[in-house]
N, C-alpha and C positions, 0 to 999 in steps of 0.2 A: 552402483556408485556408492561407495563409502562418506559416509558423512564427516564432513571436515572437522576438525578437532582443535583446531584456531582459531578465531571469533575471525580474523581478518591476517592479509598477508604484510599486512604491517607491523611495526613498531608501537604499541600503544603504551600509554602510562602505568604503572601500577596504581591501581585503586586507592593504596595509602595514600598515594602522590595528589590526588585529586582538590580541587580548589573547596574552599566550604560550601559554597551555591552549587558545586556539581555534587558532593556530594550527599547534601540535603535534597536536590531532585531525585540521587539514584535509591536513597533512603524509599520518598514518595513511592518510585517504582516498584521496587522490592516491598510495600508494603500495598499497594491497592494491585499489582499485576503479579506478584509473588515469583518477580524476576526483573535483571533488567536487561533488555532487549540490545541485543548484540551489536543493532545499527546505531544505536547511543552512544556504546562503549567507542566504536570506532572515531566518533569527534570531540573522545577527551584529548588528543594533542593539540584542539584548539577550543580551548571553553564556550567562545563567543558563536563561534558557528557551532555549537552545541544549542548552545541558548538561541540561537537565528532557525536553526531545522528544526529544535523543538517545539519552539514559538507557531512556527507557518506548519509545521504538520500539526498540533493539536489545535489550532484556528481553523484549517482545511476540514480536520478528515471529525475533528469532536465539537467544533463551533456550530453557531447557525447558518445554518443552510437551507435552501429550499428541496436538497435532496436528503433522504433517509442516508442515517447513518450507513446501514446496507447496501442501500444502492452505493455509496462513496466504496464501500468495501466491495462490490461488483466489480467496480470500476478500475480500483486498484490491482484486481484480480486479474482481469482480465489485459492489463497492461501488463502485467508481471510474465501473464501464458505468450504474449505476442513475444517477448522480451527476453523470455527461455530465463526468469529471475530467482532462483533455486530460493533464496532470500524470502524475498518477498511474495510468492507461490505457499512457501509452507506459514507466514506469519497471517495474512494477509487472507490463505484459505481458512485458515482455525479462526480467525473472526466473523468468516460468512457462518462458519458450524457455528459459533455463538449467538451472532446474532439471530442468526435466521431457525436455530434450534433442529437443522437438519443436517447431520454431515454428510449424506447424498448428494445433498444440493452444494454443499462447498466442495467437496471432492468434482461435480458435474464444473464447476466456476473454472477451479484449478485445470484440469488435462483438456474441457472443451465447453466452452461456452451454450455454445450451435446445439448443444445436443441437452440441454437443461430445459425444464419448463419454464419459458418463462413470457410474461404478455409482450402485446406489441410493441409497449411504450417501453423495457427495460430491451425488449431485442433491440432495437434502433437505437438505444441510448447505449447499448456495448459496442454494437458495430459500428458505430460513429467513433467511441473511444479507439477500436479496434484501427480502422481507419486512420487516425487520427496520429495514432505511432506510428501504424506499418507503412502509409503514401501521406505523409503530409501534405506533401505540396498539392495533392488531390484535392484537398476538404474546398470545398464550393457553398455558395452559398446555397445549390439544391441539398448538400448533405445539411444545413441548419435549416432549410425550409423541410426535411424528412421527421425532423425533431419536432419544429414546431405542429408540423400534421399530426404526432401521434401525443399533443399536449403539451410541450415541455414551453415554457417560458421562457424569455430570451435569459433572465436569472439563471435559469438552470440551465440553458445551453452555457453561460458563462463558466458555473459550476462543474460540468461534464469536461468543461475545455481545461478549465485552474488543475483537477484533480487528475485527468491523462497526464496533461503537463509534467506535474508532478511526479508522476509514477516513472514517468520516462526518465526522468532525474536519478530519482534514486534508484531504479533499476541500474542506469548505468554506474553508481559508486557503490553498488555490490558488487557489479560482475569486476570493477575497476579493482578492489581491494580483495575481491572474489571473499566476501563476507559470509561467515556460517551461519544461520539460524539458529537460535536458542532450542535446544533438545524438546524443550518441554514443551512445544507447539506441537509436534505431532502426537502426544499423546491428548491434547487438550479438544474437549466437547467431539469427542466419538461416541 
């Protein structure tokens, strides 16, 4: 597969075009990520839902939480592999390489879950996620009494539920726009 060469199959703004608040965040970006992230660029035709996805993803996945950054990045991961999310598979893997300081283990995240080290309480907490996209109308309350058995808090079963949710979202306005990843994710912490 050839890596797409369009940020998205849309019409976006040019960058000159851009509002001062947008492009004072893109600034931000370009200066602490030394990029700006491709799913961004895609909601400059509407600033507001720029500022609404930006707002709830850096609340969600950078705010507090009772789940490790990492684990939020698992989980994102792992929605992304159910999702088939090219997007959000290569942004979303090179964060688990960052955080977790092992690109084995985020390449393991990316193609297969099932097959990575990992304890009991993070298996059940991806398979739930897993769950969660693939047979929703399944989740029971034995699948939150499984969480709570291996520790999780009704907070964090909250957390687990907010952060699939989410992923299932924005996987679907990748694959919608069929949005390209930023190049430089896949060279990033190998």
């Amino acid at each position: 597969m050839a890596h797409p060469t369009e940020i998205a199959r849309i019409a976006l703004p040019d960058q000159s075009e851009l509002d001062p608040e947008t492009q004072a965040y893109f600034d931000t970006c370009e200066e602490k990520l030394g990029m700006i992230p491709n799913v961004l660029r895609c909601y400059t035709g509407n600033p507001a839902k720029l500022r609404t996805f930006s707002a709830f993803y850096n609340e969600l996945m950078l705010g507090d939480s009772p789940l490790t950054k990492l684990e939020r990045e698992m989980i994102a991961t792992v929605v992304s592999a159910r999702n088939r999310c090219f997007y959000c598979l290569v942004a979303h893997g090179q964060m688990i390489r960052e955080l977790s300081g092992n690109p084995e283990f985020g390449e393991l995240m990316v193609f297969n879950y099932r097959a990575a080290q990992l304890s009991e309480r993070h298996r059940a907490m991806l398979d739930f996620a897993w769950k969660l996209t693939d047979t929703p109308e399944d989740i029971s309350e034995k699948d939150r009494e499984g969480l709570r058995a291996v520790g999780f808090s009704d907070d964090e079963i909250f957390d687990i539920t907010d952060v699939t949710s989410f992923f299932n979202y924005t996987n679907r306005m990748a694959h919608g726009l069929e949005m390209a990843p930023n190049r430089e994710y896949h060279g990033m912490n190998r």
